[in-house]
VOBA-1610 file (N, C-alpha, C; in pm, whole numbers, padded with zeros to 5 digits, always signed):
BEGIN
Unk+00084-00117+00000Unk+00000+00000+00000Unk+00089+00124+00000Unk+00051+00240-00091Unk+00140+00326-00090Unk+00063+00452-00051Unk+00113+00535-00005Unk+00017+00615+00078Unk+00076+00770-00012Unk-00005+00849-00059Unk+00053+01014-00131Unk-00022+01125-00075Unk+00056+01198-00016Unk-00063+01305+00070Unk-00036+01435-00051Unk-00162+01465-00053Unk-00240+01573-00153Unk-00211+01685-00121Unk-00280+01697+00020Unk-00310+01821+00064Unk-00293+01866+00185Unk-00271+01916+00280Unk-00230+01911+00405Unk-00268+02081+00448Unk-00376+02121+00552Unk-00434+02239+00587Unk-00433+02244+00711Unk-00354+02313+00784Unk-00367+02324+00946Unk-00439+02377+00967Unk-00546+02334+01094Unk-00644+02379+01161Unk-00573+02451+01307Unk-00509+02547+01304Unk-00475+02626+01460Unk-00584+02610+01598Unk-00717+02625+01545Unk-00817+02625+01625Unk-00873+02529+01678Unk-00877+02437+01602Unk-00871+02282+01665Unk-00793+02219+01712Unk-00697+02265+01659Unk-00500+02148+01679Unk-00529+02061+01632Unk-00566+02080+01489Unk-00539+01972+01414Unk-00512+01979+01243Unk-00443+01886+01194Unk-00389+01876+01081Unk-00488+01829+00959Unk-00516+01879+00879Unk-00672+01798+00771Unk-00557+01759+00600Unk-00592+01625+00612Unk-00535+01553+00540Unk-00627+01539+00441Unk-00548+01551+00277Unk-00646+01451+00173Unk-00511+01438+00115Unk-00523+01237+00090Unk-00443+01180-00046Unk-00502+01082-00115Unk-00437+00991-00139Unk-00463+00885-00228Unk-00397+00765-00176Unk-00448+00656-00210Unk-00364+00536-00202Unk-00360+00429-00296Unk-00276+00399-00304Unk-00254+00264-00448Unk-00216+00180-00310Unk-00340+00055-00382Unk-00350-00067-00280Unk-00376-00207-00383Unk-00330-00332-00358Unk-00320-00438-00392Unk-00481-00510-00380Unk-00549-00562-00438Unk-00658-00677-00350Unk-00790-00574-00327Unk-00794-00622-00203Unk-00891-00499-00105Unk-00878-00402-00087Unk-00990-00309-00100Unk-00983-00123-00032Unk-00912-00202+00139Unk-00835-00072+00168Unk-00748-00097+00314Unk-00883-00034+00397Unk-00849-00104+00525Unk-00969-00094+00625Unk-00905+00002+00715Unk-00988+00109+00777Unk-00966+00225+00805Unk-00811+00201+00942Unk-00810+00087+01013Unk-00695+00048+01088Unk-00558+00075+01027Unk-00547+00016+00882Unk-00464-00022+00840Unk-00390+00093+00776Unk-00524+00224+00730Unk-00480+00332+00670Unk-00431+00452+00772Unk-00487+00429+00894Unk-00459+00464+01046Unk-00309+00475+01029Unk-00259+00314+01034Unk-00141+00312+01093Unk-00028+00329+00966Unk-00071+00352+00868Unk+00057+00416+00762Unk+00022+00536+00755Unk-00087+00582+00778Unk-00068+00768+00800Unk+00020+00849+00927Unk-00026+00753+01022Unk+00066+00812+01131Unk+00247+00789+01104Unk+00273+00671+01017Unk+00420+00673+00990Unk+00473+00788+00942Unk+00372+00823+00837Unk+00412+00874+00722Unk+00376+01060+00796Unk+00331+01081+00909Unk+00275+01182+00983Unk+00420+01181+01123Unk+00404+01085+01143Unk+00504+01070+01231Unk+00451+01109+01373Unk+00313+01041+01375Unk+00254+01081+01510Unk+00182+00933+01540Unk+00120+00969+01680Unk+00066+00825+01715Unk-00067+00780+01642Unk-00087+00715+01666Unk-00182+00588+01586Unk-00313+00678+01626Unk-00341+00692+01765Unk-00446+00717+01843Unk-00478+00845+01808Unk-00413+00955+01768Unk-00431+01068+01708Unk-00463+01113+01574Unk-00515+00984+01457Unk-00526+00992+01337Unk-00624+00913+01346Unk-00748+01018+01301Unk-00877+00981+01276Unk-00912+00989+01105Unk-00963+00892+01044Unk-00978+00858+00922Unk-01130+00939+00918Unk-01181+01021+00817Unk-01343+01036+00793Unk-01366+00979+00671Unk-01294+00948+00560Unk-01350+00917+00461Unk-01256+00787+00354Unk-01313+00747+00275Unk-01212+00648+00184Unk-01284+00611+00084Unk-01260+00704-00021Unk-01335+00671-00173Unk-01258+00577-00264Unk-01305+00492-00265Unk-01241+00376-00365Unk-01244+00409-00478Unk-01174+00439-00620Unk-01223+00405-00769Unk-01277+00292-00814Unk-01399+00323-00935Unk-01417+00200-01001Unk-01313+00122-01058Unk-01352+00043-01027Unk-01260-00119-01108Unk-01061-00050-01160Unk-01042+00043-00991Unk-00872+00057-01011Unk-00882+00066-00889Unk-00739+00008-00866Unk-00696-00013-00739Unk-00608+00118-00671Unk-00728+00175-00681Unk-00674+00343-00593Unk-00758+00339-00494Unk-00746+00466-00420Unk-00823+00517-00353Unk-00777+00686-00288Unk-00921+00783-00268Unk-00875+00879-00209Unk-00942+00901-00067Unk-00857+00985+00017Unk-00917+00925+00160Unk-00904+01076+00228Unk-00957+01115+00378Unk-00952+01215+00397Unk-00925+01210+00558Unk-00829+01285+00645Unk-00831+01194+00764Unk-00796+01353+00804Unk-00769+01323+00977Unk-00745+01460+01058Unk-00621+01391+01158Unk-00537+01461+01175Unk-00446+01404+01219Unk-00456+01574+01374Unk-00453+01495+01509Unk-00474+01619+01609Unk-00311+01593+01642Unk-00312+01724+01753Unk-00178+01736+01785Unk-00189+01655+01946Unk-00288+01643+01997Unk-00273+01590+02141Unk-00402+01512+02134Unk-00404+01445+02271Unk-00568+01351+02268Unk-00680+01445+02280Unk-00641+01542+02380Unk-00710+01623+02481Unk-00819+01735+02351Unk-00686+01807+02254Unk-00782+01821+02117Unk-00857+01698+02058Unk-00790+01605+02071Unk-00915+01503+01999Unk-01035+01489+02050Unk-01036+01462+02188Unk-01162+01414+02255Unk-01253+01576+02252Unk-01189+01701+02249Unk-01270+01770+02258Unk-01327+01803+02115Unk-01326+01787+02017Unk-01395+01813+01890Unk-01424+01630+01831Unk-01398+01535+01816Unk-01459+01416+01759Unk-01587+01339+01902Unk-01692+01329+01764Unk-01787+01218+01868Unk-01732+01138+01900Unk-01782+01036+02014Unk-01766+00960+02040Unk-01899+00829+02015Unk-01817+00750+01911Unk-01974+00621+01876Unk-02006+00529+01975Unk-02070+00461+01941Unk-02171+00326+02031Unk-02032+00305+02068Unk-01950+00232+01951Unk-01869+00112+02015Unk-01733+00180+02093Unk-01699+00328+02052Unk-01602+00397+02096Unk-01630+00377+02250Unk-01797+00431+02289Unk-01812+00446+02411Unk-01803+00293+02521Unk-01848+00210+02445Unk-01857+00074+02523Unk-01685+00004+02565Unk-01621+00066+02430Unk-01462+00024+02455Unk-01385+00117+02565Unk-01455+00259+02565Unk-01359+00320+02681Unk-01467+00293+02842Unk-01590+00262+02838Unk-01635+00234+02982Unk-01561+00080+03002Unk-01561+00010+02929Unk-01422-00155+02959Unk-01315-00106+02992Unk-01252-00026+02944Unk-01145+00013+03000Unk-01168+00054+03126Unk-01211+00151+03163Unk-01282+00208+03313Unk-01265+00076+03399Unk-01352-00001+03377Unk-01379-00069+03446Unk-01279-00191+03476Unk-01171-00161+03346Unk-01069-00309+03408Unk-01001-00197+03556Unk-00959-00078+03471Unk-00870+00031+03539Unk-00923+00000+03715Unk-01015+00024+03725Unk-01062+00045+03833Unk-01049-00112+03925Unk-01057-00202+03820Unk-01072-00334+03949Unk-00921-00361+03905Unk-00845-00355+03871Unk-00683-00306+03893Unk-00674-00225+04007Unk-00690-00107+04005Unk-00674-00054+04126Unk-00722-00141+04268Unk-00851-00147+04235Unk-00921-00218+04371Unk-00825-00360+04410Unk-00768-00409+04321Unk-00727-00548+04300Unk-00571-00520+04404Unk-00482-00391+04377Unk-00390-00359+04378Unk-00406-00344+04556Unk-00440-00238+04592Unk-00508-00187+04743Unk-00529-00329+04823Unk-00646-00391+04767Unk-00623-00582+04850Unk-00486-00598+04882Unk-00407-00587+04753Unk-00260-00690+04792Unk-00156-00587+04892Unk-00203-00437+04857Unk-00101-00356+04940Unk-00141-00413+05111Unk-00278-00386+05116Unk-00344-00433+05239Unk-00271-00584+05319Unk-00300-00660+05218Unk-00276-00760+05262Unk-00153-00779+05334Unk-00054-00731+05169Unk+00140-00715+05265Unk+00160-00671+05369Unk+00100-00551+05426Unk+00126-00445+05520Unk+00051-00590+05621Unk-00054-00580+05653Unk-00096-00683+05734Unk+00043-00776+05739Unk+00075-00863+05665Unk+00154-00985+05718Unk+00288-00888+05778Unk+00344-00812+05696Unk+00477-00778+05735Unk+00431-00684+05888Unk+00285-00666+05956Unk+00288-00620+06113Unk+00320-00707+06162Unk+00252-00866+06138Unk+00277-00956+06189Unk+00346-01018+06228Unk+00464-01032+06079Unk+00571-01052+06132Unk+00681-00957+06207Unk+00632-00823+06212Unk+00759-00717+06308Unk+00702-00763+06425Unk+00590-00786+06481Unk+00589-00774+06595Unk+00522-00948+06637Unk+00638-01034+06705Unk+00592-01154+06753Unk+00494-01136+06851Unk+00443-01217+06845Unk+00291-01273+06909Unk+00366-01304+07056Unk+00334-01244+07138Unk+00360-01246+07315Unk+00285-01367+07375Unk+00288-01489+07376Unk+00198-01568+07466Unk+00179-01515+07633Unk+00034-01504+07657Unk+00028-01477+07778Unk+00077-01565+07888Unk+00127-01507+07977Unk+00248-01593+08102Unk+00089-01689+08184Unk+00118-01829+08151Unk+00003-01871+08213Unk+00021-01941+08337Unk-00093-01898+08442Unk-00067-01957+08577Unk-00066-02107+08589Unk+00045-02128+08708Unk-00003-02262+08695Unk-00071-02300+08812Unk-00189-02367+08779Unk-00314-02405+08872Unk-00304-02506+08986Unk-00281-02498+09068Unk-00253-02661+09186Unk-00353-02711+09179Unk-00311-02823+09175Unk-00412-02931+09146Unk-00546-02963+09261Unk-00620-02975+09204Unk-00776-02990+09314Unk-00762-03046+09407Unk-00769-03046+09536Unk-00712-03142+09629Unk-00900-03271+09634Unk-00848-03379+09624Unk-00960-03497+09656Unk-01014-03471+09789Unk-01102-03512+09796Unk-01195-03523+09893Unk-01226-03649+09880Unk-01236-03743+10029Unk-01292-03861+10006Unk-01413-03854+10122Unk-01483-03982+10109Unk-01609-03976+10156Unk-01591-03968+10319Unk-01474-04034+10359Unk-01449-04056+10525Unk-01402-03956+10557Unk-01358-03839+10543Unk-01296-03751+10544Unk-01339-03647+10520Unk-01365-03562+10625Unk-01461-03423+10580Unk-01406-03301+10670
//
């Protein structure tokens, strides 16, 4: 897959970069992942910061022209792109591993701290009396 950038228009106000090129591809139109991760090479930024909007295939040639936004930080991303169904369901999973990681983490700190009191400070057996024995009583004898 060969990737040719067209056009390139900075957005100052967004912090972000607006891309249009083309691509000469083998087989299959490339699936928006794949065009992801040779734009950011070819951008020289992370993966997670290059959002694809468009990918026009030609008839019966193995081109294509595509149109993507490349931001300068996440923080611009998340504040101007929606967020879809599946965007949202993939970052509340995340949440939720994050969090029982944490919770998971706190148990084991807990736990260590517990054993290592235990072991600083030995267990004192209490000094136990010793009891004299019951004296018998017999029946002739009172």
């Amino acid at each position: 897959m060969k990737v040719e950038i067209k056009e390139k228009k900075d957005n100052n106000l967004l912090k972000r970069v607006e891309v249009k090129g083309s691509i000469d591809y083998e087989g299959v139109t490339p699936t928006n992942v794949q065009l992801v991760e040779a734009l950011s090479k070819e951008m020289k930024k992370d993966a997670s910061l290059v959002i694809i909007k468009n990918i026009y295939s030609q008839f019966s040639q193995q081109k294509a022209d595509f149109f993507a936004l490349v931001y300068e930080s996440e923080e611009a991303r998340d504040k101007t792109e929606m967020l879809t169904k599946h965007m949202k369901k993939k970052i509340d999973a995340d949440k939720k591993k994050a969090e029982e990681a944490a919770a998971e983490a706190k148990e084991e700190a807990k736990k260590a701290e517990e054993e290592s009191k235990k072991e600083a400070e030995p267990v004192e057996e209490a000094p136990k009396e010793e009891v004299a024995p019951a004296e018998e009583k017999k029946e002739g004898e009172e």
